[in-house]
RODO-2510 file (C-alpha; in nm, 4 decimals, decimal comma):
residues 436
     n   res          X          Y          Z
     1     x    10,2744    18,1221     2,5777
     2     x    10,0900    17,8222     2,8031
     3     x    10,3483    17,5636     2,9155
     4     x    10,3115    17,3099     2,6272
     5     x    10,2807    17,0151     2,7863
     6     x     9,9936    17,1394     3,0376
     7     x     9,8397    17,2427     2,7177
     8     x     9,8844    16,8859     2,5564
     9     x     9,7243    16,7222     2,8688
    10     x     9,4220    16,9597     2,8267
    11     x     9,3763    16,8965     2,4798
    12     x     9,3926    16,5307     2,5226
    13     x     9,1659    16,5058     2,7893
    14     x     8,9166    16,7362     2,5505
    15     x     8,9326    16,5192     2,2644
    16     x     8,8360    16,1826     2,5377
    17     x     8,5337    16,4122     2,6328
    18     x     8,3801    16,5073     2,3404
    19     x     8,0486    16,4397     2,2981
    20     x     7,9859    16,4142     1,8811
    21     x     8,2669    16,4215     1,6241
    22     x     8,1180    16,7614     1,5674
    23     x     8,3368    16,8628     1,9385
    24     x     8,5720    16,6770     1,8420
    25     x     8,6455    16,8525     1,4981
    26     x     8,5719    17,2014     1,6405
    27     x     8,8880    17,1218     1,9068
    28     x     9,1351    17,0316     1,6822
    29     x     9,1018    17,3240     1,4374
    30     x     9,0249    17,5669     1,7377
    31     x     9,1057    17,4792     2,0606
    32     x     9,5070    17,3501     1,9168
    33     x     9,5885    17,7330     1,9417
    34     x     9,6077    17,6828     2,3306
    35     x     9,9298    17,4716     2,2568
    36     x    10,0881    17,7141     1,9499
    37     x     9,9356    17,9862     1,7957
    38     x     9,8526    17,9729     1,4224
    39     x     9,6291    18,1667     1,2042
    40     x     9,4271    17,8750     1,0423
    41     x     9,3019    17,5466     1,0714
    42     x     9,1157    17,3233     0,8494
    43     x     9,0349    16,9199     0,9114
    44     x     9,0381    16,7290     0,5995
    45     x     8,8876    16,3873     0,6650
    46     x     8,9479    16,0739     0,3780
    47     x     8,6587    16,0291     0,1300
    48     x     8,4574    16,3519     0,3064
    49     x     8,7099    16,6471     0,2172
    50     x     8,7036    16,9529     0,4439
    51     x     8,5193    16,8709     0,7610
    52     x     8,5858    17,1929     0,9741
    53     x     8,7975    17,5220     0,9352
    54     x     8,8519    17,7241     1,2284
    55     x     8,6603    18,0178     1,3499
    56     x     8,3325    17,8522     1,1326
    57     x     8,0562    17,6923     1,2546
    58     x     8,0084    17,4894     0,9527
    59     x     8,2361    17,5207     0,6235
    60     x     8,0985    17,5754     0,2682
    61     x     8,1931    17,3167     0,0636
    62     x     8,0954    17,5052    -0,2332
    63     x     8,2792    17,8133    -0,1806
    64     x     8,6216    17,8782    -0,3457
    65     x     8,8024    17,8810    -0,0324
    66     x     8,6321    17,5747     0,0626
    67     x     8,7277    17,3986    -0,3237
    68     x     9,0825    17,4836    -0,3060
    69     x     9,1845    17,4067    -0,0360
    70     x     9,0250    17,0402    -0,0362
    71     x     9,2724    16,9995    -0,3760
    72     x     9,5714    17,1252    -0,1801
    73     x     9,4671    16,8333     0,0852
    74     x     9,4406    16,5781    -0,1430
    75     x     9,7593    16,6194    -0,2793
    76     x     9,9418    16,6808     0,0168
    77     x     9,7556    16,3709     0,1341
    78     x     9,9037    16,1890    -0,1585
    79     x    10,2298    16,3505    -0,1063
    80     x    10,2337    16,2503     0,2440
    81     x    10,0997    15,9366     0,2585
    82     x    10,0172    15,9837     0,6346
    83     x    10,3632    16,0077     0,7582
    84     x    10,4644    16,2297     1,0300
    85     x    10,3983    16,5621     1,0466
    86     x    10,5469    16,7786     0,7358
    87     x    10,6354    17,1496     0,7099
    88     x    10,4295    17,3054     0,3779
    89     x    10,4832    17,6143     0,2111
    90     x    10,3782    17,7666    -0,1597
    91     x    10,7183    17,6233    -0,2544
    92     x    10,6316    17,2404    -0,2176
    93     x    10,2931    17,2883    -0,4253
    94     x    10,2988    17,3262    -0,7644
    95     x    10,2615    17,5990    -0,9777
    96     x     9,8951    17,5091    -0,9830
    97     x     9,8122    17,5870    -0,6345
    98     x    10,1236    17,8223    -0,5650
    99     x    10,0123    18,1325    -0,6853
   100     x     9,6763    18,1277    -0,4865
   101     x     9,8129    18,0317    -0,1672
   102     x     9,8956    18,3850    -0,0739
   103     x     9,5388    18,4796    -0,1709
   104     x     9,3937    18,2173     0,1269
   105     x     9,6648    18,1056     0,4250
   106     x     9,9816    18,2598     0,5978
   107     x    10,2982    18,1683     0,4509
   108     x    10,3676    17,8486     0,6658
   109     x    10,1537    17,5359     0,7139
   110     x    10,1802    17,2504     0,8979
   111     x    10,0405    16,9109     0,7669
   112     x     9,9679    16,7021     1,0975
   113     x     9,8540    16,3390     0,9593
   114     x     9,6015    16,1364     1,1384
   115     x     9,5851    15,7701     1,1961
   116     x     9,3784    15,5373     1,3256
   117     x     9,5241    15,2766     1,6080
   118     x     9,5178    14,9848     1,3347
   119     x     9,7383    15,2265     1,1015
   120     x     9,4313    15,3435     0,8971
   121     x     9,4986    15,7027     0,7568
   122     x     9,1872    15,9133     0,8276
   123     x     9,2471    16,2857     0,7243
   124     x     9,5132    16,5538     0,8737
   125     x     9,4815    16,9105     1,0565
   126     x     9,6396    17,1620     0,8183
   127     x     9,7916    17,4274     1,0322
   128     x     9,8970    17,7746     0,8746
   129     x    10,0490    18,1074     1,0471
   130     x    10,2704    18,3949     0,9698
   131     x    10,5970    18,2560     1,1776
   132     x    10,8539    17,9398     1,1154
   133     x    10,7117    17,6381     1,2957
   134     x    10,9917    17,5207     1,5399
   135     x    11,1177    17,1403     1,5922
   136     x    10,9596    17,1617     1,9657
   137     x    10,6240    17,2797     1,8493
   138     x    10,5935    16,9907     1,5897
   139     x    10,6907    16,7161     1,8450
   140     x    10,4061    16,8407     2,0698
   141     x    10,1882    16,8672     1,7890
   142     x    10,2640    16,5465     1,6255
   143     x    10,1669    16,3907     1,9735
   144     x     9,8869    16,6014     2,0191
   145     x     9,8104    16,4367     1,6480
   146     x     9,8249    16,1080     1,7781
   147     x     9,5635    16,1643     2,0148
   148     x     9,3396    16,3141     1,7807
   149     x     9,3814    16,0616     1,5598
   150     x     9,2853    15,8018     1,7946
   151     x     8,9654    16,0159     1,9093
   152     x     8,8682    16,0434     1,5655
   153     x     8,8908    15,6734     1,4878
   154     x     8,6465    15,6046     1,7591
   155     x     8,3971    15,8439     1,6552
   156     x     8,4618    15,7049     1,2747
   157     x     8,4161    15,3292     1,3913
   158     x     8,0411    15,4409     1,5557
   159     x     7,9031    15,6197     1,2857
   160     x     8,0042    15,2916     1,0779
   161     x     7,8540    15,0512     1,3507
   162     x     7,5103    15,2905     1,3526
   163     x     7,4755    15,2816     0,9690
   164     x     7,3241    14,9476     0,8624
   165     x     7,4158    14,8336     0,5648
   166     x     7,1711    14,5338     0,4283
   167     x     7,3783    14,2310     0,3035
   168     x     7,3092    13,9379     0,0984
   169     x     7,0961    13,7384     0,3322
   170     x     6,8906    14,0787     0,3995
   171     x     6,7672    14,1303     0,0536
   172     x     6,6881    13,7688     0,0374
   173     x     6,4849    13,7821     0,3597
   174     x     6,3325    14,0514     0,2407
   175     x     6,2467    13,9534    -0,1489
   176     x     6,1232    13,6308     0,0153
   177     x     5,8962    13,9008     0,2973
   178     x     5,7720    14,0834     0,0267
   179     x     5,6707    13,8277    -0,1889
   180     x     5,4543    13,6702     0,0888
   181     x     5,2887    14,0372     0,1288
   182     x     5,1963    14,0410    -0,1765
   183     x     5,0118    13,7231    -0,2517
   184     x     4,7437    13,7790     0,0523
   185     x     4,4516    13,8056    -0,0800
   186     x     4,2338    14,1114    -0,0296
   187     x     3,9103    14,2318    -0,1378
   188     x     3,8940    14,4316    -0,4969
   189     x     3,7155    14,7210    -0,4555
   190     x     3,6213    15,0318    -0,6488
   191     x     3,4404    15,3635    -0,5995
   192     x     3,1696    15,5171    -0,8169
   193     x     2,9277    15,8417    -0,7552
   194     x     2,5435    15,6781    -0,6842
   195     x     2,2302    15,8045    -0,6190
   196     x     1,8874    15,6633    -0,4927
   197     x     1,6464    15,5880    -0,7579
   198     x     1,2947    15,4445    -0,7769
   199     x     1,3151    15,0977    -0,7814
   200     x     0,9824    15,0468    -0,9655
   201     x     0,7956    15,3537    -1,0731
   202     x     0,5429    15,3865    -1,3108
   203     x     0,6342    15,5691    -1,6159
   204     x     0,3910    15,8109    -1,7946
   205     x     0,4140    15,8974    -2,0915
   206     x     0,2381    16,1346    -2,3801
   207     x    -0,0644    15,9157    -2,4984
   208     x    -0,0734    16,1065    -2,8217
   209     x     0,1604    16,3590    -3,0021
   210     x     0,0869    16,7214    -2,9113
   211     x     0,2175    17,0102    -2,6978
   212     x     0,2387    17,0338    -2,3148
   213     x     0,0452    17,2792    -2,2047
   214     x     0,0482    17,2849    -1,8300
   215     x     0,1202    17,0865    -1,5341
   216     x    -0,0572    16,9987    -1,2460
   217     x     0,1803    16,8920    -1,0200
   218     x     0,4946    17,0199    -0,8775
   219     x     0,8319    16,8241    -0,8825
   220     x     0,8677    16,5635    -0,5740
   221     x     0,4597    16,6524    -0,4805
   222     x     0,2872    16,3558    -0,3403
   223     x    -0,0228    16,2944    -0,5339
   224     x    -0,3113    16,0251    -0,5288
   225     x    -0,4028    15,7641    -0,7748
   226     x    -0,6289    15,9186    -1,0565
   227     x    -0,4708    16,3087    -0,9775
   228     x    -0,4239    16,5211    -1,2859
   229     x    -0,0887    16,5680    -1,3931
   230     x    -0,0467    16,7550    -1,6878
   231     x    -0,2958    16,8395    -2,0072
   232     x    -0,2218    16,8664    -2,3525
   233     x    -0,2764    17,1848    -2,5528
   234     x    -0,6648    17,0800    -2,7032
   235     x    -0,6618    17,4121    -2,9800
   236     x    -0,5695    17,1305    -3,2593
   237     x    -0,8421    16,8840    -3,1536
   238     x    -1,1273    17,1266    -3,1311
   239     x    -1,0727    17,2500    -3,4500
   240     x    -1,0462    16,9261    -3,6057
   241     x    -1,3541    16,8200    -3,3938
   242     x    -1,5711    17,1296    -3,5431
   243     x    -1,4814    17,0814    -3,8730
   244     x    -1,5574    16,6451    -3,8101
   245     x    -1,9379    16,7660    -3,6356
   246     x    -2,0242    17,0057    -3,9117
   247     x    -1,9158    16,6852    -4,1735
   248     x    -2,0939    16,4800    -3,9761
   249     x    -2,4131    16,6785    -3,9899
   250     x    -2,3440    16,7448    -4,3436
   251     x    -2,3647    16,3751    -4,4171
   252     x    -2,6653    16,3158    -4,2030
   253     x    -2,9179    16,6196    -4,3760
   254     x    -2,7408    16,3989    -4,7455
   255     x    -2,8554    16,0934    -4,5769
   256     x    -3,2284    16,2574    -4,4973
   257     x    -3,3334    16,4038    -4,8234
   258     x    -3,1976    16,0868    -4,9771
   259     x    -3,4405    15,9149    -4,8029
   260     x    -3,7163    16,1275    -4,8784
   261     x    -3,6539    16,1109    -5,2391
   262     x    -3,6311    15,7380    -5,2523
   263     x    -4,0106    15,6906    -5,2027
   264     x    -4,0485    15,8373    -5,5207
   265     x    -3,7425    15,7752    -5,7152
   266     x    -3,5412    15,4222    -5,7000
   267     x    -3,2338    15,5862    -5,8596
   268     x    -3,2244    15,7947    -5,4921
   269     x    -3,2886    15,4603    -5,3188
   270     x    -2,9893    15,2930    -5,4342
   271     x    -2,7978    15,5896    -5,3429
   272     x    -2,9019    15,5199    -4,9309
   273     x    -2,6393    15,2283    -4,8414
   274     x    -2,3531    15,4743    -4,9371
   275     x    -2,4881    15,7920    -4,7805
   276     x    -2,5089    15,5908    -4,4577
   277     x    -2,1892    15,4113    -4,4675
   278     x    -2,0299    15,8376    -4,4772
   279     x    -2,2474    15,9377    -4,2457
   280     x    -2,1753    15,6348    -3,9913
   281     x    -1,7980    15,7540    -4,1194
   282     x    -1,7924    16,0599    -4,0199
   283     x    -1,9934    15,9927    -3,6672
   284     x    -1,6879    15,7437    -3,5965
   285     x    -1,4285    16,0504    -3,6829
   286     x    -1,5887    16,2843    -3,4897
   287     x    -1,6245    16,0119    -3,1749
   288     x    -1,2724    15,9540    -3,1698
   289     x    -1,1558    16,2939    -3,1718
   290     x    -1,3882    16,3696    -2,9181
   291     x    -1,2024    16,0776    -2,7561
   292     x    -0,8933    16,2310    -2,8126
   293     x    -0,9764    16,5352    -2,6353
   294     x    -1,0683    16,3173    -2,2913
   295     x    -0,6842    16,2028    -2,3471
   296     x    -0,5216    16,5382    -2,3305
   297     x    -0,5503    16,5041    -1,9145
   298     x    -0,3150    16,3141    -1,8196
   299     x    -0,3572    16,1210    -1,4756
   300     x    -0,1991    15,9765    -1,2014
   301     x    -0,1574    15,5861    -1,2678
   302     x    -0,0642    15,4956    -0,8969
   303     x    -0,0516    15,6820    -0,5758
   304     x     0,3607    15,7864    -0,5101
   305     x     0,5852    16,1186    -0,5694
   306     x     0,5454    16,2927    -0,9403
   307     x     0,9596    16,2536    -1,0404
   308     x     1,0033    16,5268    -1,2848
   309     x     1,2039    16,7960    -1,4210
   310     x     1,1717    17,2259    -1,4336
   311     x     0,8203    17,1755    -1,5389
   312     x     0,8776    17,4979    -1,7368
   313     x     1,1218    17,3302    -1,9601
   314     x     0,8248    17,0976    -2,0660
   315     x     0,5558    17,3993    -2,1178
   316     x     0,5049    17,4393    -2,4940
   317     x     0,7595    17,1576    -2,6066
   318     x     0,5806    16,8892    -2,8436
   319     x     0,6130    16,5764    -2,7406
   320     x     0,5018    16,1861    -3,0015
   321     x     0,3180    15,9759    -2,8544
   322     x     0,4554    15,7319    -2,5905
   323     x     0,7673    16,0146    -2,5133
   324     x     0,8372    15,9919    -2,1671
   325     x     0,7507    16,3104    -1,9767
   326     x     0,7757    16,1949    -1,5664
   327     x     0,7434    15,9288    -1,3663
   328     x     0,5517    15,8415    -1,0300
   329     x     0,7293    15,6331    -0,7635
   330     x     0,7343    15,5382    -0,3965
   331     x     0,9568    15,7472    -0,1822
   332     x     1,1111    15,4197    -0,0271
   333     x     1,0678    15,1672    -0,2927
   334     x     1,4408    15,2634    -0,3995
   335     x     1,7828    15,0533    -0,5351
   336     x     2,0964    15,2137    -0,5933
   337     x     2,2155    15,3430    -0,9110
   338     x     2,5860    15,4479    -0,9836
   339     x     2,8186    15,5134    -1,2789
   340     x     3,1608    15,3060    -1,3084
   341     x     3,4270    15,4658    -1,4592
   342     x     3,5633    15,3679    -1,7384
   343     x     3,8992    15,3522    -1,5796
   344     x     3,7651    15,1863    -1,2702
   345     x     3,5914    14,9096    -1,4625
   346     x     3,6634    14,5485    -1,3252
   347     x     3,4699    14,2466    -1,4139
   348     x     3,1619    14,2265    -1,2179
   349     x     2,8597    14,0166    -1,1399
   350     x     2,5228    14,0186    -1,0230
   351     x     2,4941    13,9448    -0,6269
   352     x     2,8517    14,1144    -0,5365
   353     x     2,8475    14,3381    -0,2733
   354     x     2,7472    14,7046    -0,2980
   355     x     2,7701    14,9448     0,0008
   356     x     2,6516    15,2907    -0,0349
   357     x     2,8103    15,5939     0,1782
   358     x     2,5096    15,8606     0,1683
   359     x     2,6315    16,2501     0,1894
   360     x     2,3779    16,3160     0,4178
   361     x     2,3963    16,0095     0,6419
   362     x     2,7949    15,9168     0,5928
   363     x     2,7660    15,6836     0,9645
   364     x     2,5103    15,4802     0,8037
   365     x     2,5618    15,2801     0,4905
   366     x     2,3241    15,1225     0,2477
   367     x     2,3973    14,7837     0,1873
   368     x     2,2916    14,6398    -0,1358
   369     x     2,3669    14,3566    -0,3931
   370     x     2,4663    14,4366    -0,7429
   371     x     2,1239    14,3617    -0,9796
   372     x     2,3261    14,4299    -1,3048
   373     x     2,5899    14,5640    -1,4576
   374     x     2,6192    14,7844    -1,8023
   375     x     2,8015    14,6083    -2,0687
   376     x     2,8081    14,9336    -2,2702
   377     x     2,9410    15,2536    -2,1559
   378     x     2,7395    15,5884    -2,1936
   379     x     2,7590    15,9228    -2,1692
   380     x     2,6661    16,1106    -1,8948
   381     x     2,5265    16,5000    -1,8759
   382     x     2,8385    16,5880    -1,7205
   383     x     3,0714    16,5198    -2,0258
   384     x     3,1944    16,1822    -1,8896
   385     x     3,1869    15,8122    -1,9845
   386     x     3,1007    15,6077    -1,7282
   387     x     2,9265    15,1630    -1,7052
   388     x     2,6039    15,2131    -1,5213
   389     x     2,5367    14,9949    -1,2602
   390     x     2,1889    14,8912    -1,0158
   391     x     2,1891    14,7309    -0,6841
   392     x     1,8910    14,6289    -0,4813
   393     x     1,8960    14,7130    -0,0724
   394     x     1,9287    14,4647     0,1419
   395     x     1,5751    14,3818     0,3486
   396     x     1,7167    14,4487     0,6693
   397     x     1,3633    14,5546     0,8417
   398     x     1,4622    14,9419     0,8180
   399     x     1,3532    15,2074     0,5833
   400     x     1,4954    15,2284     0,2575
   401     x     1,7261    15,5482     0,2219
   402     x     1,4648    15,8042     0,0484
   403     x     1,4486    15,8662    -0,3340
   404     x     1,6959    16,1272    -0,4583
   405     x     1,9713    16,0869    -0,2190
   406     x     2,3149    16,0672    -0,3550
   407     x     2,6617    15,9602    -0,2233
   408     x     2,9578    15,6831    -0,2879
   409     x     2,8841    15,3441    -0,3771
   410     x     3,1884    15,0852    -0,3181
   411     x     3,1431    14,7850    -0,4757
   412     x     3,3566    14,4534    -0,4161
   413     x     3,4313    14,2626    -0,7046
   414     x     3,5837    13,9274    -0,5514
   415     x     3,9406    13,9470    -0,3883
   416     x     4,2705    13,9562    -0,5652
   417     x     4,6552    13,9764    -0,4676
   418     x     4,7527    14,2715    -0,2512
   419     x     5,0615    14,2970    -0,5184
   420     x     4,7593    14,3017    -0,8009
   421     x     4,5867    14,5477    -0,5614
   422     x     4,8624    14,7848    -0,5552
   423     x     4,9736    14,7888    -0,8690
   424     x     4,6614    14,7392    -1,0642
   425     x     4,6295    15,0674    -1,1734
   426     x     4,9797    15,2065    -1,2209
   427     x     5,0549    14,9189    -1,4386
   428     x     4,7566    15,0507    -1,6482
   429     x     4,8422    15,3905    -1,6610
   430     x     5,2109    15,2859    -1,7521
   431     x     5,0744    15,0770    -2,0391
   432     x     4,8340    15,3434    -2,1536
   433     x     5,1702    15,6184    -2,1449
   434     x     5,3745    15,3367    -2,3092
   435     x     5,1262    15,1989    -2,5456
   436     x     5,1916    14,8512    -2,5305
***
């Protein structure tokens, strides 16, 4: 065996040197053997429990081993009560922890208390091997103890110093910090899907109920002021204009041998004022179906874009007169239009400030100023509920964003609290899960 006291001197001089209480730990239950041999080691530390066991990297504090034996420390803590170092075998535990003692250590332990220098009790080395521990090995180990104990207290003290622990005036400070943060005002803004529409385009509608029988124009084609755009199916009005001709000429031969007759027969001349009266009738019918029939073309009432849908989706579907079937716009005469959610909805009012992120041009927003605002939410053809909303683009000398382009729209409705800001909408959500 190592001469003890050499080995004391090392040991001491590797508990001053170690770097983390990691070493440290990792010394006492391992590197002690240089002084005595013994079979086990274990650090218990106050308030932590088992903090190493020899020939471990780390111990398993939910293992049986592991659970055991941090009860048989606590009660030979107790027991103790950090005195000097104390001989253990099964026969000073109780019955409790007795009969598994065999199962996990040697048959003699060694309880080596240690203290801080201010008389502090912060754990003990449990030391366990087959043989007797002698009186000279527990003097040397008691002062090895001492050492360790004073190590540990140093590494103990630092961990304290490097965990902050907020007091009193702390919280205050910070209440007080937080408070300030939250009252700064901040704009209010929300986020709805937009899209470019026509500003001011010139609706056209069906001048008279009928079928659509063809279009002239494709969807998005320029076209020129006057330009066909679609015709009505005529089959209904010729027919009724055949059958309003042959009336007419009906009432007009009537009309004729009336007037023949009533040079010879004044019964037949009173008869003329009502033969002409149907005649001039049924010229009148016959005009304004022939009118009608001019109608069926429809035509261009301004020069622009035709704004349509599938033009097949219109072929052969009847439409009253004054339905809307398409519009014509200018590609540049455009505003923004976008749908609020319903859970986004803030008060708003014309003239707040509207900028537009376009997918296609995401560098360069649209600014605009809100023109109005619905008060009435509607459904959209996506299966949602949303406020629709129109701004008009700023005059800033450029060209308006074309028709049909679509993107984000962030509009700023005044500014608010940053507390109100943040909490805004979990405070609604809470009192739409709560109900109150």
């Amino acid at each position: 065996m190592a001469d003890p006291i050499s080995a004391l001197l090392h040991l001491q001089h590797r508990a001053r040197e170690a770097a983390t209480a990691d070493e440290l730990a990792f010394v006492m239950v391992n590197e002690t053997h240089a002084m005595t041999p013994y079979r086990q080691g274990a650090l218990w530390l106050e308030g932590k429990g088992v903090a190493a066991l020899s020939g471990v990297s780390a111990p398993e504090r939910g293992a049986p081993f592991g659970q055991w034996l941090d009860h048989v420390c606590r009660v030979l803590a107790g027991a103790t009560a950090g005195g000097p170092p104390t001989r253990i075998d099964p026969g000073t535990l109780s019955e409790r922890y007795r009969t598994e003692w065999s199962e996990w250590l040697p048959d003699y332990g060694l309880w080596l208390p240690l203290s801080a220098p201010d008389g502090r009790r912060l754990g003990a080395v449990l030391l366990a091997r087959d043989d007797e521990w002698g009186d000279s090995d527990i003097q040397f180990l008691a002062e090895l103890a001492h050492a360790y104990g004073h190590a540990l207290a140093y590494y103990l003290k630092a961990g304290e110093a490097t965990a902050w622990r907020p007091t009193r005036m702390t919280w205050i400070v910070g209440a007080l910090a937080v408070a300030v943060v939250a009252a700064i005002p901040v704009p209010l803004t929300v986020l709805a899907p937009a899209e470019m529409v026509a500003a001011h385009p010139a609706v056209v509608r069906a001048p008279l109920d009928g079928v659509i029988d063809r279009f002239h124009v494709a969807p998005n084609a320029p076209v020129a002021e006057g330009a066909p755009l679609f015709d009505l199916d005529p089959t209904t009005l010729v027919g009724k204009l055949e059958v309003a001709e042959k009336t007419r000429a009906t009432a007009e031969a009537e009309y004729r041998l009336s007037s023949q007759q009533a040079v010879f027969d004044p019964q037949a001349k009173s008869k003329l004022s009502v033969l002409s009266g149907r005649m001039e009738e049924r010229a009148a019918e016959a005009d304004y179906l022939r009118g009608l029939l001019q109608r069926i073309r429809v035509k261009a009432p301004r020069a622009g874009i035709a704004v349509l849908d599938d033009p097949s989706d219109w072929i052969g579907r009847p439409v009253a007169i004054g339905e809307r079937v398409m519009s014509v716009a200018d590609e540049r005469d455009t505003e923004i239009e976008a749908w609020l959610a319903v859970g986004d909805a803030v008060d708003l009012a014309p003239g707040m400030k509207v900028t537009m992120f376009l997918n296609a041009d995401p560098l360069h927003p649209a600014r605009a100023a809100l023109r109005f605002a619905g008060y009435e939410a509607l459904g959209r053809p996506d299966g949602t509920v949303a406020y629709r909303l129109r701004a008009v683009l700023a005059d800033d000398g450029t060209d308006k964003p074309r028709l049909g382009l679509k993107g984000t729209a962030r509009v700023e409705a005044g500014r608010v609290a940053l507390g109100y800001w943040v909490l805004r909408r979990p405070l609604a959500a809470a009192r739409h899960f709560v109900g109150f």
